[in-house]
DRENLUM-675771 format. One line per 8 residues: number of its first residue (from 1); their letters; for each residue x, y, z of C-alpha. Coordinates in steps of 0.001 Angstrom, whole numbers. Layout:
NUM) A) X Y Z; ... $
//
This chain:
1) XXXXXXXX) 119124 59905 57679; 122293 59528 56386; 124974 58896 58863; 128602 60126 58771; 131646 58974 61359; 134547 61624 62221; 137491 59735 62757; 139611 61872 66326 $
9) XXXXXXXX) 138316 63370 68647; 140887 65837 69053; 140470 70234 68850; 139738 69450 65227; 137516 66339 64633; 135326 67319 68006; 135103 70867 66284; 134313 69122 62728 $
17) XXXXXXXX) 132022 66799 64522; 129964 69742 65792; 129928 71672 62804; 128119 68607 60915; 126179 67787 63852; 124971 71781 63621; 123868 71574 60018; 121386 68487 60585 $
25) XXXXXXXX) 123657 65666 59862; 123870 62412 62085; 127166 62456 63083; 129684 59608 65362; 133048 60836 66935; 135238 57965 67180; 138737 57578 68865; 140187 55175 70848 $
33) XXXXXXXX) 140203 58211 73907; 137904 60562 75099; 137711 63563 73425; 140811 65879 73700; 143080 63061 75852; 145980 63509 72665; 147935 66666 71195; 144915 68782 72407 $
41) XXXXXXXX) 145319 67818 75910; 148811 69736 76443; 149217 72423 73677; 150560 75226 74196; 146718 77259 74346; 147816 79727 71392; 145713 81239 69033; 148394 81611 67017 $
49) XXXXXXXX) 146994 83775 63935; 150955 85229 63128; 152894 81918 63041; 151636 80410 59841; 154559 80737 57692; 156359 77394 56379; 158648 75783 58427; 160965 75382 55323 $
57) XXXXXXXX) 161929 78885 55016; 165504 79582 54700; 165791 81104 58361; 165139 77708 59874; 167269 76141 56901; 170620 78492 58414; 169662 77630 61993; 168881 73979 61643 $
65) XXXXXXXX) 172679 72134 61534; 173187 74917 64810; 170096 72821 66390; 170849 69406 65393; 174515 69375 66602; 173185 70676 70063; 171999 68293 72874; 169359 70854 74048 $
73) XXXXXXXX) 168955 72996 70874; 164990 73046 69815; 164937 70455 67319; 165992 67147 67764; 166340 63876 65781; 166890 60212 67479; 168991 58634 65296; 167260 55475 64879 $
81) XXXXXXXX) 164456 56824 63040; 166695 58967 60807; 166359 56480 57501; 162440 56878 58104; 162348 60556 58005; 164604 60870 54625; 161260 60976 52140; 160019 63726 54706 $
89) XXXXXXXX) 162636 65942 54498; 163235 65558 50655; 159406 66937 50688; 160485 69688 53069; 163624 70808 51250; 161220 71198 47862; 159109 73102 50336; 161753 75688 50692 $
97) XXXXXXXX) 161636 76856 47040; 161303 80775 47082; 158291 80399 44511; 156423 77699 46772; 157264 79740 50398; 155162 82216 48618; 152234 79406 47790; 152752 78495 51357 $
105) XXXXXXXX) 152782 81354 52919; 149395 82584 51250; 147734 79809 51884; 148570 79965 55594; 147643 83424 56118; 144183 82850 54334; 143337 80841 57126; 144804 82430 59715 $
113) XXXXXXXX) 142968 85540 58420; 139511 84919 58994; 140144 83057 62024; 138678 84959 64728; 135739 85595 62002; 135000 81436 62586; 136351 81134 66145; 134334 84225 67554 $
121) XXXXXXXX) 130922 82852 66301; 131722 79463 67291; 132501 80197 70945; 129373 82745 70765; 126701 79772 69640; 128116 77041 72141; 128704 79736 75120; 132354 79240 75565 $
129) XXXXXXXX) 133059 82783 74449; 134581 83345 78520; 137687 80765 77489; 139326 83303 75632; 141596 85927 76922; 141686 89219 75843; 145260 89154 75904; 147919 89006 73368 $
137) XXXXXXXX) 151075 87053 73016; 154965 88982 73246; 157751 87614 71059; 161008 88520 72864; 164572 89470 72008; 168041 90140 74458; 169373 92243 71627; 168997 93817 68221 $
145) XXXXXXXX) 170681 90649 66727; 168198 88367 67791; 165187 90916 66530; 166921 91019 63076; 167247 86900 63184; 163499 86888 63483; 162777 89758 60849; 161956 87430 58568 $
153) XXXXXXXX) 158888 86590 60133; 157902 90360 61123; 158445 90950 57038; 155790 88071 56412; 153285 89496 58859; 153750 92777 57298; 153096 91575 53845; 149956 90332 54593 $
161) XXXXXXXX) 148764 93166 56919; 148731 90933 60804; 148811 93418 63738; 151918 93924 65535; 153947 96463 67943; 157657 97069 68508; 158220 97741 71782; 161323 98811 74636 $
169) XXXXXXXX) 162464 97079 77695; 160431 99642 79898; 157312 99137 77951; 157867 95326 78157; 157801 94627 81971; 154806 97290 82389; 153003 94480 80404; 154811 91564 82035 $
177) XXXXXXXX) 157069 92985 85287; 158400 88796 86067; 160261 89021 82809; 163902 89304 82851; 165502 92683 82465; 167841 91001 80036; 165069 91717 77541; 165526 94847 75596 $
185) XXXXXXXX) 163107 94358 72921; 160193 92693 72112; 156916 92617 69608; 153396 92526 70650; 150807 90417 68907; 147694 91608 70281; 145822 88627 68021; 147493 85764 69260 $
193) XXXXXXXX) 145038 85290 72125; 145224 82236 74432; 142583 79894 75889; 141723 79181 79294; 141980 75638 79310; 142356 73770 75868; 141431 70269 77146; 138249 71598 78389 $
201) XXXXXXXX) 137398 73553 75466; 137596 70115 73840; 135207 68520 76212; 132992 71278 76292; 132204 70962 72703; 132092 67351 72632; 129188 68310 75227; 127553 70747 72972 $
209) XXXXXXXX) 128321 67877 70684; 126580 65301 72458; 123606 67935 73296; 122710 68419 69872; 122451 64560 69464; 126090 63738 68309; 127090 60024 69498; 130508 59659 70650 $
217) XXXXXXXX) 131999 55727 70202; 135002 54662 71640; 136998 52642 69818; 140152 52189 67707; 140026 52158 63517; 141980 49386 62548; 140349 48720 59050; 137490 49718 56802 $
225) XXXXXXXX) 135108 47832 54915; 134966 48844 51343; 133197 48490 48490; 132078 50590 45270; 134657 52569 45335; 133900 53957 48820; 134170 53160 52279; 130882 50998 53941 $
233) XXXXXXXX) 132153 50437 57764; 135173 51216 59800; 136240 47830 61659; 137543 48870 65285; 140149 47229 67250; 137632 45011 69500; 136010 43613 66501; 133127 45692 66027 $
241) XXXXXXXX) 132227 46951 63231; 130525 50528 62552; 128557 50797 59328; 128440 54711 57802; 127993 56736 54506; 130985 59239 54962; 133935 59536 56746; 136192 62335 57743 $
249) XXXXXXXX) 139842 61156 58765; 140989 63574 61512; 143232 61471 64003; 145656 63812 63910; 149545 62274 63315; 147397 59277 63089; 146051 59793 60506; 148837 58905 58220 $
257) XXXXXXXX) 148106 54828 59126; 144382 55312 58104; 145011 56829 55262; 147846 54077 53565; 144741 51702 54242; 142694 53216 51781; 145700 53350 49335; 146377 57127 50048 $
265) XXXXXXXX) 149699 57925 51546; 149928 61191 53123; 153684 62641 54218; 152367 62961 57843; 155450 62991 60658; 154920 63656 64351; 156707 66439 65553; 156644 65445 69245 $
273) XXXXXXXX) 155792 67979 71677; 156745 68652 75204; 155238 70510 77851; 155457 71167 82032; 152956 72733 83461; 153345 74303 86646; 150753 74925 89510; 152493 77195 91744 $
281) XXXXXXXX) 154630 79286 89479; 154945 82098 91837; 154756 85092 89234; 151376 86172 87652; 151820 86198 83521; 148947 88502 81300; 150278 87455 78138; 151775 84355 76590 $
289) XXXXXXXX) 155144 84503 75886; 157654 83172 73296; 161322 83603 73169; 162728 82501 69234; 166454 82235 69845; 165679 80142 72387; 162766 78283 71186; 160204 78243 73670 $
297) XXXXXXXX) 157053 79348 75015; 154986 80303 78129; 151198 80253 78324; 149053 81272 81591; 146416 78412 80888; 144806 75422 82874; 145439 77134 86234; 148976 77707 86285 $
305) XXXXXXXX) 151810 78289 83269; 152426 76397 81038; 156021 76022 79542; 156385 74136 75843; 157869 73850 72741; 161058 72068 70809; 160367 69216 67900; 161386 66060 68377 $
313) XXXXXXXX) 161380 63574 65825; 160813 59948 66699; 157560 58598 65240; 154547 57196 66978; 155382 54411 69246; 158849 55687 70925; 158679 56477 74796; 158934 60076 76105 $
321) XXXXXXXX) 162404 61522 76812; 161480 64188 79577; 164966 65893 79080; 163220 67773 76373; 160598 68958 79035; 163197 70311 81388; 165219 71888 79104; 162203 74241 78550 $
329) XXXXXXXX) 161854 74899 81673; 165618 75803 82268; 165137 78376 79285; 162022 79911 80911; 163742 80482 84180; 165795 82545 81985; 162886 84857 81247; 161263 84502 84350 $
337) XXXXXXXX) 163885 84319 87072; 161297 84073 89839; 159526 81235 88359; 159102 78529 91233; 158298 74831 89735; 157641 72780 93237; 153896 71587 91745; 154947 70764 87721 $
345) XXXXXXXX) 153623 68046 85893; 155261 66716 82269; 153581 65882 79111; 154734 64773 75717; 152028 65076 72643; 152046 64191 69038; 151780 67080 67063; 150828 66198 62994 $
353) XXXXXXXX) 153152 67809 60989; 153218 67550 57346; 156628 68766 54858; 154907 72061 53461; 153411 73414 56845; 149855 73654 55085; 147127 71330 56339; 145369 68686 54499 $
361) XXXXXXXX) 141546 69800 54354; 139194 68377 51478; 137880 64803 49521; 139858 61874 49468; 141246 61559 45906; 140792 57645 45627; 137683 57131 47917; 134094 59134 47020 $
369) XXXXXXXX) 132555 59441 50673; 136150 60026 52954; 137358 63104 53519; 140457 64435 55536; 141494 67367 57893; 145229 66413 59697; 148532 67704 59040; 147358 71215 61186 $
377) XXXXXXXX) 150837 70735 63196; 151394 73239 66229; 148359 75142 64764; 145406 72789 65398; 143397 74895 68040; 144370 78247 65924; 142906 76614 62569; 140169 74307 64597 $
385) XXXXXXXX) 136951 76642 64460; 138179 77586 60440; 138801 73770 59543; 135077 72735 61110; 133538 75725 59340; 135556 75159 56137; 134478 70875 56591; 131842 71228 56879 $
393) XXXXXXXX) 130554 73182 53722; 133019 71144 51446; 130897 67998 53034; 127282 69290 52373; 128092 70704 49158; 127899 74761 49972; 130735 76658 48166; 133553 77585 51162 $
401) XXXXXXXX) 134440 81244 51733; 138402 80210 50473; 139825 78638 47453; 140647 74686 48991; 142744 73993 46365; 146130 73924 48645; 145057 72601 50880; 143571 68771 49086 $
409) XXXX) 145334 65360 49921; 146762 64783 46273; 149119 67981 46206; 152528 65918 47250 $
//
């Protein structure tokens, strides 16, 4: 039998991993951690089906000098790796044409579309249906200027038909009665579900993985062994060296390093990630919630809350700065003015963001058996069950249920 390694065993390569493992294939997870110890470990436990729009859009564009001048604002650049970041943002600024926000924003919503159609019977056949809530997410607003900031995004969701409902301050705390009174308006989502715990879902499938006869290896990819215009081994860190006849690249922001080894730059940045998660919050929460002007959002998930968001921009290798963590949870004491934070741990993440906001899902251009999924940025558990089911047709040859043309590795 032919054997095929999945490079990250993150939300997306464990969920890739199991889709090939499912279909008969003899499949390896590798990573250098166990399964779900990076950016799945600590996000923010969204199924995010209404936040696929581009990042370049000319809403962020106004806001963005606003948030770079400010110390706290929600997206922040250390100076030192400015120079590195300048072919990024070039990419990013010819993201922002009106006539490719359109491409952009299609392709994004034809994922996000038939989401729950792929996440609903993958939960189902592994029994983890129980991990996700039944409830929605609220997007909130002090005042009618900060709803009309934001209408942008309501006019996207409209355009391609995604369920949502205005509602009042009344309305708002019968659904959430901890949230500030400051609040006079706010939008339900009732598809942007949450999970119960996002690091277990991870490990749960990597079990289901396992179960079905999946091998997990730990190990770094430093190299690859090629030949005949393909890849024959990767070569991990400790010197050994795993023969295979496929590979799928799905390390997540580290993906970008594997790739330039097999003469394939991708534009992949890490948009670092913060969260605190808090044990004792002292209010009860049904519903995720996320605050725009103020950049931030609150998740009941892994047994407590969990408060997240910003960008920071620093690469790979740069230590934490847990002012970004705190910050957050300054902001959601704003919407939550009993919140207690006496039992709060702090994470940082690396989430893999690419210019255009669109993941990378299809064959390597230059290599005939590699094949990458990265680049899903703060949408990696909403896209994970799609991107397995999607993976793993394009990999055993069945026609996909969506045009993958904008989504291959060659478009930049």
């Amino acid at each position: 039998m032919s054997s095929i390694a999945v490079v990250g065993a993150g939300i997306i390569g464990t969920t890739i991993a199991y889709a090939l493992q499912r279909r008969g294939l003899s499949v390896t997870l590798v990573d250098r951690d166990a399964p779900g110890k990076g950016a799945s470990y600590g996000n923010m436990a969204s199924i995010a089906v209404t936040e696929f729009m581009p990042a370049s859009r000319p809403g962020v564009w106004a806001q963005m000098p606003k948030w770079l001048l400010d110390p706290e604002g929600p997206v922040r650049i250390r100076p030192a790796y400015m120079p590195k970041l300048i072919p990024w943002f070039l990419r990013f600024l010819a993201a922002s044409r009106p006539s490719k926000l359109r491409e952009l924003e299609t392709a994004g919503a034809a994922l996000c579309g038939r989401v729950y159609e792929d996440l609903d019977a993958l939960l189902h056949e592994t029994g983890l249906t129980p991990m996700l809530s039944a409830e929605g997410c609220l997007s909130l607003y002090t005042d009618e200027a900060e709803f009309r900031a934001d209408r942008e995004h309501i006019e996207i969701l409209e355009r391609f038909g995604f369920r949502h409902e205005i509602l009042g301050g009344n309305a708002i705390r019968d659904l959430e009665p901890a949230l500030t009174t400051k609040i006079a308006k706010a939008v339900l989502f009732p598809d942007n579900r949450s999970v119960s715990d996002p690091y277990r879902l991870v490990t749960a499938l990597a079990e289901k993985f396992q179960a079905l006869g999946g091998t997990i290896n730990a190990g770094e990819v430093v190299g690859f062994e090629q030949g005949d215009g393909g890849v024959d081994a990767l070569r991990l860190a400790d010197g050994r060296r795993l023969a295979t006849d496929r590979v799928v690249l799905a390390a997540g922001a580290f993906t970008g390093r594997l790739s330039r080894l097999l003469g394939e730059p991708i534009p992949l940045e890490t948009e670092r990630g913060y969260h605190t998660q808090i044990m004792a919050p002292g209010i009860s929460m049904r519903h995720s919630i996320i605050w725009p002007a103020r950049a931030f959002m609150v998740t009941p998930t892994a047994g407590g809350i969990r408060v997240g968001g910003t960008v920071e921009m620093a690469g790979l290798d740069a230590p934490p700065d847990y002012r970004r963590a705190k910050v957050l949870v300054k902001r959601a004491k704003e919407a939550f003015p009993e919140l207690e934070v006496e039992r709060a741990s702090e994470w940082m993440g690396h989430r893999p963001a690419l210019p255009d906001t669109v993941p990378v899902m299809g064959a390597s251009a230059k290599r005939r058996n590699v094949w990458y999924a990265t680049g899903h940025g703060h949408l990696g558990l909403t896209y994970a069950a799609t991107t397995g089911r999607l993976m793993a047709d394009l990999i055993t040859g069945v026609a996909p249920p969506v045009d993958m043309k904008p989504y291959r590795v060659d478009r930049f």
